[in-house]
PASERO-629980 format. One record per residue (C-alpha): x negated, z, y; residue in one letter. Coordinates in steps of 0.2 Angstrom, whole numbers, plus 5000, padded with zeros to 4 digits. Layout:
BEGIN
XZYA
...
END
This chain:
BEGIN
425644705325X
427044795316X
425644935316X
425544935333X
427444945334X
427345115324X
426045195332X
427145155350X
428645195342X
427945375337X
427245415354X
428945395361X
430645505362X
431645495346X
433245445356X
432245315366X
432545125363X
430845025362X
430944845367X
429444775361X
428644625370X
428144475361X
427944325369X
429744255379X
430644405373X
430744585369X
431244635352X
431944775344X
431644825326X
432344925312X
433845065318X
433445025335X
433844835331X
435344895322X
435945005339X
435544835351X
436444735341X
438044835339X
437944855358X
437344675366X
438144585353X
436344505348X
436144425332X
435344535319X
434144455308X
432644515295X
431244475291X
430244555275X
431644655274X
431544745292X
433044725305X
432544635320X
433544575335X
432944505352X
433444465369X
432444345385X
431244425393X
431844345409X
433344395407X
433244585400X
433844665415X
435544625412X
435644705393X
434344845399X
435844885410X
437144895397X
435845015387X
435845135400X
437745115404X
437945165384X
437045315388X
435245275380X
433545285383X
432545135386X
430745115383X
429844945389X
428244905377X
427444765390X
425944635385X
424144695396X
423444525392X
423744365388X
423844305371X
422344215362X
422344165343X
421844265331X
421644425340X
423044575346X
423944585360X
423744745369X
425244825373X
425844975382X
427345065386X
427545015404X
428945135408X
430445255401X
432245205409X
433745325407X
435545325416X
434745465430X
433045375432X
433145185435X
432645095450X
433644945445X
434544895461X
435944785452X
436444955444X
436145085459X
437545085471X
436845105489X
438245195497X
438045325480X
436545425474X
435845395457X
435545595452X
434845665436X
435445825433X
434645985423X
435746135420X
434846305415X
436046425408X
435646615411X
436246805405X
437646795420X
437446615429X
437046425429X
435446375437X
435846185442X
434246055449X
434545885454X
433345735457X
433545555464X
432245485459X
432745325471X
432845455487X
431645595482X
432845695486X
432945865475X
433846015478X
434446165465X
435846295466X
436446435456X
438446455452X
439346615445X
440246525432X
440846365421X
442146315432X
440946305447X
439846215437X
441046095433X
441546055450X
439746055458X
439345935445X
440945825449X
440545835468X
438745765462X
439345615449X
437645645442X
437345495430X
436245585417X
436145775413X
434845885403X
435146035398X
434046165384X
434246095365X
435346255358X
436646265372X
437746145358X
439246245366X
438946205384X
438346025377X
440246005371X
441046095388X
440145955398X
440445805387X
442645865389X
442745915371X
442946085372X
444146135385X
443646235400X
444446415403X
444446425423X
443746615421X
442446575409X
440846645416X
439446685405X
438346525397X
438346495381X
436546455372X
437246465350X
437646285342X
436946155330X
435946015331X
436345905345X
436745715340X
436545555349X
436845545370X
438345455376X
439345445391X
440745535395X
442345525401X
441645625416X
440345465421X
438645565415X
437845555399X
437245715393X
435345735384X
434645885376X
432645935381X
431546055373X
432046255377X
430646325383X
430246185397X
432046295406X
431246465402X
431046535422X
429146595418X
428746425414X
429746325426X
429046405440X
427146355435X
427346175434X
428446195453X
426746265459X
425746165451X
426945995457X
426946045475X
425146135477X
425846295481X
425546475477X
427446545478X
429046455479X
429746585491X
429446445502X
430846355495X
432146495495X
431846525475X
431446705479X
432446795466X
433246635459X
432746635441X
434046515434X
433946415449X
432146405445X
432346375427X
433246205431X
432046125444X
430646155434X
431646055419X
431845935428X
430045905431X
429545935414X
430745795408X
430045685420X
428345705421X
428045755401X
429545675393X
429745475401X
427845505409X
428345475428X
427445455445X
428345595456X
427345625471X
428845565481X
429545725477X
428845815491X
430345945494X
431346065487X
432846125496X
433746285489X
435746265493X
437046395490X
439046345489X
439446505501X
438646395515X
439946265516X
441746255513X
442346285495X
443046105488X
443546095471X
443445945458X
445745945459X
445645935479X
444245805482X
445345705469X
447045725476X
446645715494X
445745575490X
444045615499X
442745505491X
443945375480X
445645315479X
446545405467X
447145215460X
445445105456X
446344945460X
446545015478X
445744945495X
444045025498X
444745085515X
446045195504X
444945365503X
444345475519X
442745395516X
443045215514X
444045265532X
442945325543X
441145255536X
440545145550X
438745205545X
437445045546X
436145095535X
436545135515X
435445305518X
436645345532X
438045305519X
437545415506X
437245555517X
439045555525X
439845565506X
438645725506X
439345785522X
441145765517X
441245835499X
440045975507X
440846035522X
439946155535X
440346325535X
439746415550X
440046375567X
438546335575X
438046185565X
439646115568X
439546155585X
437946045585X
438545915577X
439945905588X
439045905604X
437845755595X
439345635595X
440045695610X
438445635618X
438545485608X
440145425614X
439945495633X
438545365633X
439545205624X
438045075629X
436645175620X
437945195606X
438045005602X
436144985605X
435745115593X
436845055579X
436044875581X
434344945581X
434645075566X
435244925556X
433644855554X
433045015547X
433944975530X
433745085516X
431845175522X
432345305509X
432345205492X
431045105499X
429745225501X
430345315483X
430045135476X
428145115483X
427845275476X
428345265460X
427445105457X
429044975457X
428944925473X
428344745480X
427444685496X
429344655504X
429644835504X
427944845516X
428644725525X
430444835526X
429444965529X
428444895544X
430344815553X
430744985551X
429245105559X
429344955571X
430945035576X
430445205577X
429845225597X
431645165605X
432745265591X
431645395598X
431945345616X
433745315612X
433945485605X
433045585620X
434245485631X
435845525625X
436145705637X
437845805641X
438345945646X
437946105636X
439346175624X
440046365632X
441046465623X
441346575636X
442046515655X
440746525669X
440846635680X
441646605697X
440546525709X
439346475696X
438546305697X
438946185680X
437446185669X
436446015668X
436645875655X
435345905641X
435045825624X
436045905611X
434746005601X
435345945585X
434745745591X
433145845599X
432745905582X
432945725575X
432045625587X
430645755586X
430545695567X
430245495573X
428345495572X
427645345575X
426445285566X
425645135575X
424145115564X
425545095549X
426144945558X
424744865563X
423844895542X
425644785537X
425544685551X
423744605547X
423844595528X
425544545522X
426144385525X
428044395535X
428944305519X
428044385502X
428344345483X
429444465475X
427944485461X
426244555467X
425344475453X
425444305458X
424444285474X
425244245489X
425544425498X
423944425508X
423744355526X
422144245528X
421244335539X
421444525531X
419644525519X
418044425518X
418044425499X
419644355498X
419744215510X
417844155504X
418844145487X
420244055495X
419043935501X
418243875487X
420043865476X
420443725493X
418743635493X
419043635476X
420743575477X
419943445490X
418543375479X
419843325465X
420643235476X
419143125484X
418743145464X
420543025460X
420242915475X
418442875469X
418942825452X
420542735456X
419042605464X
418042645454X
418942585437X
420142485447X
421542555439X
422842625454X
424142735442X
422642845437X
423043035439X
422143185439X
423243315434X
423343495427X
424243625413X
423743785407X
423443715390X
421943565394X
421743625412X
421243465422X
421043285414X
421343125420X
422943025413X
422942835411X
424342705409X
424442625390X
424442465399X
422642505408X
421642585393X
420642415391X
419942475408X
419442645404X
417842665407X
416442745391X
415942905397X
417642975398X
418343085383X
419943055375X
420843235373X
422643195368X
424043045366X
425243045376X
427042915372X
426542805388X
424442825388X
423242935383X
422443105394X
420443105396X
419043245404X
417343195411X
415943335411X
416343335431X
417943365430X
417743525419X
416343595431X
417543605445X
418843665436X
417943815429X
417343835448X
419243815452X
420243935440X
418844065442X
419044055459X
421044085456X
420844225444X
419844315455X
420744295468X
422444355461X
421644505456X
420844545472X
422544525480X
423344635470X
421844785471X
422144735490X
424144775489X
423744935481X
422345005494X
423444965507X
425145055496X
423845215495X
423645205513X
425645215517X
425845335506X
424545445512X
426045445527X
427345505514X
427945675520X
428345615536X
428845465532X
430345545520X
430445665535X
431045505549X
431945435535X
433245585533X
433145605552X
433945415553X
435245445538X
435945595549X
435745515565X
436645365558X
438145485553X
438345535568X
438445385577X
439645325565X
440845475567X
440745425586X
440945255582X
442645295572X
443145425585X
443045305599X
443845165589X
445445265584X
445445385599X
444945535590X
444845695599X
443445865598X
444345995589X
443846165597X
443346265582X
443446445580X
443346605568X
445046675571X
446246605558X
447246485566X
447746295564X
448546215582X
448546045579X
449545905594X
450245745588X
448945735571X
448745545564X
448245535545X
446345455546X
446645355532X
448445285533X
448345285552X
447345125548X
448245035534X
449845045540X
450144835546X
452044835548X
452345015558X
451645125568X
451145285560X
452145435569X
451145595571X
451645765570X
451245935575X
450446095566X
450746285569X
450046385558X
448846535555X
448246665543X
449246825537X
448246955549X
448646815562X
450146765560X
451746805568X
451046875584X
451346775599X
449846645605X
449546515616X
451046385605X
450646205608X
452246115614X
453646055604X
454246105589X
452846215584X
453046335598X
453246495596X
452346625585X
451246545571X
451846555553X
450546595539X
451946465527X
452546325533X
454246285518X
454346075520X
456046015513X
456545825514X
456945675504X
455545565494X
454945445505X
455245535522X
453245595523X
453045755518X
451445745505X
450845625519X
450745765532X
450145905520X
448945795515X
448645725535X
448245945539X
447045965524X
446145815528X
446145855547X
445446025542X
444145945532X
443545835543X
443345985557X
442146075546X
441045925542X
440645915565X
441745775565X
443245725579X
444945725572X
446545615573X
447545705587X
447845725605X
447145905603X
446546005590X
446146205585X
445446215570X
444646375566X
443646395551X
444046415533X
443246475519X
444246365504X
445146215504X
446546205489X
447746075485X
448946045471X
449745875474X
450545765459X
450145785441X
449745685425X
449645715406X
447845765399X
447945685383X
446145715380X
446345895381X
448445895373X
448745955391X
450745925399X
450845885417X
451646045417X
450146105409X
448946045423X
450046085435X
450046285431X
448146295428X
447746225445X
448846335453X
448346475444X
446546425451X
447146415469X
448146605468X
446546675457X
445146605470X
446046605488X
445746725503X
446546765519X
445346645526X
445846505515X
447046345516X
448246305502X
449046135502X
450546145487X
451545985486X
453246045474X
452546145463X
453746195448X
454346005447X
453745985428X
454746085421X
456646125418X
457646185437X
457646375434X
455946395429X
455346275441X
455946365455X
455746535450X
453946515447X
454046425466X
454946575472X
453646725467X
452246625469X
452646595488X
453046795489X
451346805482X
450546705495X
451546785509X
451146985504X
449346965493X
448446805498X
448746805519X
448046585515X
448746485528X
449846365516X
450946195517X
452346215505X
453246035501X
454846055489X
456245995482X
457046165479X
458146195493X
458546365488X
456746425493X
457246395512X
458146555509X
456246645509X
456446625528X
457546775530X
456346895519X
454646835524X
454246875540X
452746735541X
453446605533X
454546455544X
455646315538X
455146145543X
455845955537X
455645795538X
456745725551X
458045595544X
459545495552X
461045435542X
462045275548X
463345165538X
463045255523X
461045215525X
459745325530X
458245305541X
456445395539X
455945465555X
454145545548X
454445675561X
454345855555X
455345965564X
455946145562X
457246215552X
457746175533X
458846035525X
460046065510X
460145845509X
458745785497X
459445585499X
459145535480X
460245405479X
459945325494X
458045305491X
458645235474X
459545095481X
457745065492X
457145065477X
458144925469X
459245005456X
460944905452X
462444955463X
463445005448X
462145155442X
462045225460X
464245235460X
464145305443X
462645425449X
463845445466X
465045515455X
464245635445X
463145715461X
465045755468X
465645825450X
463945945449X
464145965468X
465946045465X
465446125451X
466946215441X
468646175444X
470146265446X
471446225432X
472646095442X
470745985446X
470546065463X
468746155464X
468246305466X
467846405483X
466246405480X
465146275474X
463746315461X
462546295473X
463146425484X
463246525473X
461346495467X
460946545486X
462046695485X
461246755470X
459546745480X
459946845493X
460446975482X
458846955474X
457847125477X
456247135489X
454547105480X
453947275476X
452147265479X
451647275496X
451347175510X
449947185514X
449847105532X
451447155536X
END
């Protein structure tokens, strides 16, 4: 056996665990015993001086899971036959788990893909595949440099990355040990051996695979050779070289490395950043797109958690996709808008659509788990409640019509165009084929209510195959004849507690009383003593039972060669079966953005390539709804690019009219609202560019090409980075990467370090924006002194946070108004805040004395305060000598 073990153990990865079955439980031996141990806290034992530890078979999901969460490969060395005396088990490795390739379902999240990543890097870029396996979804990219990298790969949360065995360098980049310079562009291949894989503090765990599997020569053979094709042109791989590299990794490591079924990996889809609206790791974190920021928060307390009324989990993942990859053009978002408009114009096929999706479930993972082997006769049956769905989704779909989408005014006297189906829900109802003779196939041979294994009989509909219900029969007539077989020698022997019962150690016998063996009759064959009588066979007995358990074992098998005929058949459906179930996942994103939109009265933003940001009475999405104690007051925007701005346009009402500003300066107190509105903008603008309606009674929101945001700080130990550290680095991202065509979202920046410098560097980085950049920005500070850039930048506008004083308290209004404030209310959000009464008198005393500043020698102050004269002093400051260049 132990040479069994060795032979097993050589075949496998050297980084893979082998649990080794024997009997009850899967073992572990030698430095793998010594790793489970440490890491399941599993008793280690020896014996002959080998380590060995064990865990229950029945229970090895649970420590397979905390394997893979440590970052490790899992190998599972299965029995292939049942044990007998005196001879080997056979045994085989059954299959190779790692952190980006399970099928486990208590580990996979269903609102999250499970991804496995492969990172190729090139002379001048990064080729970057993904895979999940539980989807079959696969796309690849290429990125100009680390820091992209980095925040593809943080938008992706792959769990497991692969990337070639010498890029040690890169290795460390991605694991957070060497620290990331935001210019860093051209891969690094030189470093040492690469240890042991371990997850990070980034979530994925990090593996090394052989070189030349990411060579582009050799990627591209095995993607033809995987997909039947003669060029991968098809796939938009045309002069993507690195892009290549890493797909074809990808299928090496699967295929060659853990010895995977991937036909369900049917498509390929080539993706480039510069198609959607740029999103960096620092703004999906601080504006809170996917996650809370605090992991103790309410599930509802992201833009996600907000505004995901999907009903299916393939519907779920895909709206994560469509918010941390925003559209970028405007006729997809165009499309998408006219889809939900046409959902909510038509409310009553709205609910009956969502109800009807819903028993879809998840058709994606389903279908990836027949085809790669794991999957049971309940995921037919999921499979056959869905396809029964398909024809009124379909019908649904082609009734949902309104009218078509102008851009331009008709002209006069012309008749209003018809209602039509929106050609986005045209496009996806065309991919609901049905596939009748698929039902009907489930329908007749799998029972409604099937045993999750597919080894143990059961599964099969009386009724489906000849072969198998003739077995059936004689396993019941069997069945049958021992029990006339009992009756008849209960009269005959006269003894009425005889039994005739069964194990899988003496098959059938007949068991007797202690108080009736006097009766027993000669012929019968004492096989074993039992504490309250004694067990017997008759020759009869044994003919019927080998009749009987050879009727059983054939059947079993037949049942499961039947379950696996029928599995071909479906997946000889696959393509178009993955083709419906992505159709549904976006379907179902639409009609939950409709669902939230008419929920919270959400309005259709008119989007535009022009610049500008008109925004009426804006709600924030998320806060909108977990405010319980107040009503959330909404506010205004004005704003648009530098070429844009200043000229006079059509103002909404109130306090935005006017010309539109390119900076909006937001002063205020803490607590009044202003990192809630900044934040409110940015994540109206977001939600725009994904097709989706907005919080607001009406909305222009013209396209973008980046989206930045520098909102609150903390230390980076792990890297020896201040707050003030992280602060600047992000910023200098934002004024390194920014366009006229951009939005900026900068929440006091300068706060984390001393008054001077702070506002200094808050001072020439506004001038910056104004006269280089021309981004459309929301400036919220402290440092009153800046609302003196008014007067020398043309496109820049003071705007507060409206607040009302009354017996010595103050009252948020959360209303942003124009103009600036010289008040920032310190002391008496510190008394909201619970400090004693004598610290706020003292504090009361010493605001005056720094207020007054210097005093004249008999204690009167000075004419002017210090203050004044710090504003004096920056007027007199001279103009920022480069040009403006949108002035």
């Amino acid at each position: 056996m132990m040479a069994q073990y060795r032979r097993i153990k050589g075949e496998l990865p050297r980084d893979a665990l082998l649990l080794f079955r024997l009997g009850d439980f899967y073992e572990m031996f030698f430095e793998d015993a010594q790793v489970g141990a440490r890491i399941l806290g599993l008793a280690l034992t020896r014996r002959n001086g080998v380590p060995m530890c064990g865990l229950p078979y029945h229970a090895a999901s649970t420590y397979i899971g905390r394997l893979l969460r440590a970052g490790y490969k899992v190998a599972l060395c299965d029995q292939l036959e049942e044990a007998r005396p005196g001879k080997l088990v056979k045994r085989e490795v059954t299959a190779i788990l790692t952190p980006g390739t399970h099928f486990d379902e208590r580990l996979l999240t269903q609102e999250q893909n499970n991804f496995l990543a492969a990172v190729c890097p090139g002379t001048e870029r990064f080729g970057l595949a993904v895979v999940d396996l539980t989807t079959g979804e696969f796309r690849a990219t290429e990125l100009e440099d680390l820091s992209a990298l980095l925040t593809e790969l943080e938008r992706l949360r792959p769990a497991e990355i692969i990337l070639p065995q010498e890029a040690a360098t890169l290795r460390a980049q991605l694991l957070g040990e060497t620290p990331v310079d935001a210019s860093a562009g051209t891969p690094s291949r030189s470093g040492t051996e690469i240890g042991a894989p371990r997850p990070t503090r980034f979530g994925w765990v990090v593996n090394p695979h052989e070189d030349w599997a990411f060579a582009p020569e050799t990627a591209q053979f095995a993607l033809r050779d995987h997909f039947r094709v003669a060029t991968l042109d098809g796939f938009g791989l045309k002069g993507r070289p690195w892009a290549t590299g890493a797909a074809g990794a990808i299928l090496h490591y699967l295929t060659q490395h853990l010895h995977r079924d991937v036909r369900h990996l049917t498509q390929l889809s080539f993706y480039q950043r510069g198609d959607f609206l740029g999103l960096d790791t620092a703004t999906l974190r601080h504006l809170e797109v996917l996650e809370p920021l605090h992991r103790d928060a309410p599930r509802q307390a992201c833009l996600y958690g907000a505004i995901n009324r999907t009903v299916t989990p393939m519907g779920a993942r895909r709206l994560r996709d469509w918010l941390s990859q925003p559209l970028a053009t405007l006729a997809p978002i165009h499309q998408r808008q006219q889809a939900i408009q046409a959902f909510l114009d038509h409310p009553g096929t709205l609910d009956a659509f969502r109800r009807q999706l819903a028993e879809v479930r998840d058709l994606e993972r389903t279908l990836s788990r027949l085809s790669a082997g794991s999957g049971n006769a309940r995921d037919l049956v999921a499979l056959r409640l869905a396809l029964e769905q398909f024809p009124a989704l379909r019908e649904q779909l082609l009734g949902l019509r309104c009218a078509p989408s102008a851009e331009a005014a008709l002209p006069l006297g012309e008749p209003a165009p018809a209602p039509v189906v929106p050609p986005l829900l045209q496009t996806l109802a065309g991919q609901l084929v049905p596939l009748p003779e698929l039902v009907d196939l489930i329908q007749q041979a799998i029972v409604d209510d099937p045993p999750l294994s597919v080894k143990e009989g059961g599964l099969i509909r009386d009724g489906f195959d000849p072969a198998l219900d003739e077995l059936r029969r004689a396993m019941r007539e069997g069945k049958e004849w021992i029990a006339r077989y009992q009756a008849e020698e209960i009269q005959r022997t006269g003894i009425p507690s005889l039994k005739v019962r069964y194990n899988s150690v003496f098959g059938y016998y007949i068991e007797v009383t202690r108080a009736n063996l006097d009766r027993v009759p000669s012929h019968y064959q004492r096989k074993q003593t039992i504490a309250n009588g004694e067990r017997f066979i008759t020759p009869e007995l044994k003919d019927i039972e080998a009749r009987i358990l050879g009727a059983e074992e054939r059947s079993l098998k037949l049942e499961y060669e039947l379950f696996q005929q029928i599995r071909e058949r479906v997946l000889a459906h696959l393509v178009p079966l993955q083709q419906a179930a992505a159709a549904l996942a976006q379907a179902d994103v639409l009609a939950a953005l409709a669902e939230t939109a008419r929920v919270h009265q959400y309005c259709r933003p008119e989007v535009r390539d022009e610049g500008l940001i008109q925004i009426r009475d804006g709600r924030h999405p998320v806060l909108e709804q977990t405010l319980l104690d107040e009503r959330f007051v909404p506010n205004d925007t004005w704003l648009a690019s530098g070429p844009a701005a200043g000229r006079a346009q059509d103002a909404p009402e109130g306090p935005a009219a006017g010309a539109p500003p390119q900076i909006a300066l937001i002063t205020g107190p803490n607590m009044a609202g202003k990192s809630t509105y900044i934040r409110q903008v940015a994540l109206l603008v977001l939600l725009a560019h994904t097709g989706s309606f907005v919080p607001a009674r009406s909305a222009r929101i013209d396209l973008v090409d980046r989206l930045f945001t520098r909102i609150g700080a903390s230390d980076d130990l792990t890297r020896g980075q201040s707050t003030f550290m992280v602060e600047m680095t992000e910023t200098a991202n934002i004024l390194r990467h920014a366009t006229a065509r951009s939005l900026i979202v900068l929440d006091e920046v300068g706060r984390g370090t001393s008054t001077f410098d702070g506002l200094s560097l808050a001072w020439s980085i506004v001038e910056y924006i104004h006269n280089q950049i021309g981004a459309k920005t929301l400036f919220a500070t402290h440092y009153h002194e800046l609302t003196e850039l008014a007067a020398r930048l043309p496109r820049l506008k003071n705007y507060n946070v409206a607040v009302r004083e009354w017996r010595d308290q103050i009252v948020f209004l959360h209303k942003i108004v124009e103009g600036a404030t010289d008040k920032s209310y310190g002391i008496h959000v510190a008394r909201l805040a619970g400090v004693p009464q004598p610290v706020l008198e003292r504090a009361k005393v010493i605001l005056a004395n720094l207020e007054e500043a210097e005093l004249n020698p008999d204690g009167t102050p000075k004419t002017m305060s210090r203050r004044q004269r710090d504003r004096e002093k920056l007027r007199q400051l001279a103009p920022f000598t480069q040009l403006d260049l949108f002035g």
